[in-house]
C-alpha positions as CSV (number, residue, x, y, z in Angstrom):
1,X,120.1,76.1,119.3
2,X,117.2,74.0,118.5
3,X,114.7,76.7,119.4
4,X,116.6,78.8,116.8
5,X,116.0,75.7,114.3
6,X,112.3,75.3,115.3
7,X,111.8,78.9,114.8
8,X,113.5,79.1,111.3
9,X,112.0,76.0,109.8
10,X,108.5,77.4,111.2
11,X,109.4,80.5,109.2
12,X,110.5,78.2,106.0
13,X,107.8,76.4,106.0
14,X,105.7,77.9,103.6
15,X,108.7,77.8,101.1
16,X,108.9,74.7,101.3
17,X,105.4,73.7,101.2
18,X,104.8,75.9,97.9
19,X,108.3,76.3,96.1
20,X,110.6,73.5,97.2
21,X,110.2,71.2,95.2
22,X,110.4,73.4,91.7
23,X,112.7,76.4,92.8
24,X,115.4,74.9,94.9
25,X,117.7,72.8,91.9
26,X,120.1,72.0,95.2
27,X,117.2,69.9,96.7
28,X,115.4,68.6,93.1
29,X,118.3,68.2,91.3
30,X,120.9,66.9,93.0
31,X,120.3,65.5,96.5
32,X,116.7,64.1,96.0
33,X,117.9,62.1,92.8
34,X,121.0,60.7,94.8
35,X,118.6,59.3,97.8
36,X,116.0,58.0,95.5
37,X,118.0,55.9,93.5
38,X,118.6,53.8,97.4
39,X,115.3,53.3,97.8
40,X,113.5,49.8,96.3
41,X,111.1,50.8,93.8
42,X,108.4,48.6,95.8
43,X,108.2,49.0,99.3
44,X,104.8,47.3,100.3
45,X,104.2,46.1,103.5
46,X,107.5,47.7,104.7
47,X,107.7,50.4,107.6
48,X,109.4,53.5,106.8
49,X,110.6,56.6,109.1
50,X,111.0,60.2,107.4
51,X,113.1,61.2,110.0
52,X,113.0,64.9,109.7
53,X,110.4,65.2,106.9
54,X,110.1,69.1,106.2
55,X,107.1,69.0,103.7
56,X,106.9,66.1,103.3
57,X,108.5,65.4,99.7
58,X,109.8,62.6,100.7
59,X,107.0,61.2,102.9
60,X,105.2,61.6,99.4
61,X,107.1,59.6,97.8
62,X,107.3,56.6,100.1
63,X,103.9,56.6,100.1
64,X,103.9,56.1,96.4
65,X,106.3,53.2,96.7
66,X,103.9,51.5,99.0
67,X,105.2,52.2,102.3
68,X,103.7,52.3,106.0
69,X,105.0,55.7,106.8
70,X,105.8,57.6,109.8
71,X,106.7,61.2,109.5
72,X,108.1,63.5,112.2
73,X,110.0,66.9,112.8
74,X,110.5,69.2,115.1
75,X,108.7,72.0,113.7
76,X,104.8,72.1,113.7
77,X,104.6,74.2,110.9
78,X,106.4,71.6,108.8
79,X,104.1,68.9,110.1
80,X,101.1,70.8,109.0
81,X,102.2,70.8,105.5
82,X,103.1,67.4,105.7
83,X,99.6,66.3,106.7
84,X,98.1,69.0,103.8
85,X,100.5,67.2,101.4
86,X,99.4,63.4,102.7
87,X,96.1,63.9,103.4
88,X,95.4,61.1,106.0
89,X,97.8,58.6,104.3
90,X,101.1,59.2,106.5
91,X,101.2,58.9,110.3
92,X,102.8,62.7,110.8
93,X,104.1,63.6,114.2
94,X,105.9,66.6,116.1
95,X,108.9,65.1,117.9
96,X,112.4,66.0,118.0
97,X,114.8,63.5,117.0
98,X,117.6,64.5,119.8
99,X,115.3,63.2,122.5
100,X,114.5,59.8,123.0
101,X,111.6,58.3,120.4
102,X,108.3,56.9,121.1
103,X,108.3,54.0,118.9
104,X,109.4,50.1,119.8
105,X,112.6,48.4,119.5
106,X,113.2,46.8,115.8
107,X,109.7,48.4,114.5
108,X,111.4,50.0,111.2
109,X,112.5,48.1,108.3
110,X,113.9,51.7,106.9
111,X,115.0,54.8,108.2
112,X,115.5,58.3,106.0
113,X,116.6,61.4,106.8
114,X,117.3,64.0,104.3
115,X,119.5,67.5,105.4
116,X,118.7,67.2,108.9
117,X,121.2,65.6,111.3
118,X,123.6,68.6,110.6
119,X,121.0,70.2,113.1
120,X,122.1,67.9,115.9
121,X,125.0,68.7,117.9
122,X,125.0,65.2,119.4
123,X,124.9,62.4,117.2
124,X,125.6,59.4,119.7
125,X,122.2,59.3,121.9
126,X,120.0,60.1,118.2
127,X,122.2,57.5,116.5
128,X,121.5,54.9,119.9
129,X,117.7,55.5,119.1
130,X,117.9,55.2,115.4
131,X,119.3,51.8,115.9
132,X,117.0,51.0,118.3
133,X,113.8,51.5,116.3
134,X,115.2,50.0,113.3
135,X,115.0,46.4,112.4
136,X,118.1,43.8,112.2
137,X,118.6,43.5,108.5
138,X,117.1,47.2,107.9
139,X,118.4,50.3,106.2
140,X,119.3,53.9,107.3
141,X,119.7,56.2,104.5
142,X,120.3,60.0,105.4
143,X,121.9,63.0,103.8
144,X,123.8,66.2,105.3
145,X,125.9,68.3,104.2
146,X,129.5,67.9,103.3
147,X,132.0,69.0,106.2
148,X,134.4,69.9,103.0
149,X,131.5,72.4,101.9
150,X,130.8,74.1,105.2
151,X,134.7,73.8,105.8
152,X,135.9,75.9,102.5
153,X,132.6,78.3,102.4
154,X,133.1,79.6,105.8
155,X,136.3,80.1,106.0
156,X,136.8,77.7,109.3
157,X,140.0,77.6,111.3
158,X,140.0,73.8,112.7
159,X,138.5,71.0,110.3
160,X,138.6,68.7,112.8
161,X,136.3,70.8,114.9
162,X,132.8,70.0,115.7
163,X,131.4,73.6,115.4
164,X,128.2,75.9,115.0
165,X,127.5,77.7,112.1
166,X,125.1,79.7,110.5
167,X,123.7,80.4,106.9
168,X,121.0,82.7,105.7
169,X,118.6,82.4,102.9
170,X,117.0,84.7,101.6
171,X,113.3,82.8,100.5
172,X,110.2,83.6,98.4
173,X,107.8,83.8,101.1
174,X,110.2,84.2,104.3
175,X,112.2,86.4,103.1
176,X,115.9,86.3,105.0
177,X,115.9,83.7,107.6
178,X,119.2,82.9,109.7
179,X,119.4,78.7,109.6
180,X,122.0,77.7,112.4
181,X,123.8,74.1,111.8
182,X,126.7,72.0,113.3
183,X,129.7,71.6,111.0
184,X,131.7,67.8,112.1
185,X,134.6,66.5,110.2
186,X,134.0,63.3,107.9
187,X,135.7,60.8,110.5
188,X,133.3,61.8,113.1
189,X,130.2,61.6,110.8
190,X,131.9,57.7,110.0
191,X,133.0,56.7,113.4
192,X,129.5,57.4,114.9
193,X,127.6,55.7,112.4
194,X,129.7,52.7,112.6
195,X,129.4,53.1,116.1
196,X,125.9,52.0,115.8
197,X,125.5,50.5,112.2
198,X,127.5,49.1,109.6
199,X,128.1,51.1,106.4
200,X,127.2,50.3,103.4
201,X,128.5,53.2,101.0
202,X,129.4,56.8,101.1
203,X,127.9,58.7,98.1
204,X,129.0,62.5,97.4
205,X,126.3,62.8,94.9
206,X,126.8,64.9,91.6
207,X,123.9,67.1,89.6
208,X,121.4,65.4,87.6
209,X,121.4,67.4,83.6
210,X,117.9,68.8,85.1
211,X,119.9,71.3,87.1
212,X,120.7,73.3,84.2
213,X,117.3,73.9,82.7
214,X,117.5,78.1,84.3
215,X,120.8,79.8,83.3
216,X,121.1,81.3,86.6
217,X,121.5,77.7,87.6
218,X,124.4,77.0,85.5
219,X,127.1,78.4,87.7
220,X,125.9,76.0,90.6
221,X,126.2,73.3,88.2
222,X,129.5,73.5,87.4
223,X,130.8,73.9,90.8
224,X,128.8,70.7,92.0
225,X,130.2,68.8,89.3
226,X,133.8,69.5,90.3
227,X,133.2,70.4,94.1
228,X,130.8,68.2,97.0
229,X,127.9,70.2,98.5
230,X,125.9,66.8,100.2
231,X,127.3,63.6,101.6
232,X,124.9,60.4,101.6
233,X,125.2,57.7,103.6
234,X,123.7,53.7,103.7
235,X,124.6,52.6,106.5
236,X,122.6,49.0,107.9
237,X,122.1,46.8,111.2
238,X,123.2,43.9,111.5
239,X,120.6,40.7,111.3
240,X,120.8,39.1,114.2
């Protein structure tokens, strides 16, 4: 499994790097606008992990906020546009977030993570890290996608089911490439963050207007509006 993630993101990777951020209305229009509006606007001096960091969109933007940011993921390829993107100003490294980190306890004072923990089959040992690394009094703020989504679109026999799926896209530069994910239900995506943090809210984020600036984008719009694609989650540790 996480071979056949490494390998597709490697393959994705130039789609993200160039089109991403303009051609994808899923990712500019309606998840990115939801996680944004967690974040401070100032975030000098503070210590941020982009916990999965494709491209480094996000990295980008941290570092326009004023951050200290670390970026990491699992594929190289993604890391390589992330440093491109950066240019020296992000700490960027390879590292796979189901194995154990190599950072110290309470070092973070915000973690992020967008559309990546569905690629994790286990969440307790990367949620036991996550809180380890992260400060009392500091934020986690990730995205994935909504088990009612992955539930209705393919067709699953057991919602309560922990259970691995797979979606192709079909991309600009990559062409078709198979993306395997793990489908959990919504009280195990609770119960094992409270496990380790407490929550703060549960967002399932709508489409900003922007998302209908292409007609063939219209269709999508409607359906997010009345339908959840992406589940966000705050979620804090306790100050000691």
């Amino acid at each position: 499994m996480k071979e056949k993630v490494k390998k597709a993101y490697g393959k994705l990777a130039a789609d993200y790097e160039k089109h991403l951020d303009t051609d994808s209305p899923f990712n500019a229009f309606y998840e990115r606008p939801a996680m944004i509006n967690l974040l401070p606007e100032d975030l000098k001096g503070r210590t941020v992990l982009d916990a999965g960091c494709a491209a480094g969109w996000y990295t980008d933007q941290l570092l326009k906020r004023g951050a200290d940011v670390t970026a990491v993921d699992m594929s190289p390829e993604m890391c390589a546009a992330v440093i491109r993107r950066t240019v020296g100003r992000a700490e960027v490294r390879n590292l796979d977030l189901s194995e154990p980190l190599p950072f110290e306890r309470d070092y973070f004072d915000l973690i992020l993570s967008s559309l990546t923990l569905h690629y994790i089959e286990d969440w307790e040992e990367t949620f036991k890290e996550l809180q380890r690394i992260l400060k009392p009094g500091g934020r986690l703020i990730y995205s994935v996608h909504h088990p009612f989504m992955d539930f209705t679109k393919f067709q699953s026999p057991d919602y309560f089911a922990r259970e691995l799926l797979a979606d192709t896209w079909d991309k600009t530069e990559a062409g078709k490439v198979e993306v395997p994910f793990f489908r959990r239900p919504l009280q195990e995506i609770i119960n094992t963050t409270t496990s380790f943090f407490m929550l703060e809210q549960l967002l399932e984020p709508q489409p900003v207007p922007e998302f209908k600036n292409r007609t063939e984008w219209l269709q999508s719009y409607e359906k997010l509006m009345t339908e959840p694609w992406f589940l966000i989650v705050e979620a804090s540790k306790p100050a000691r």
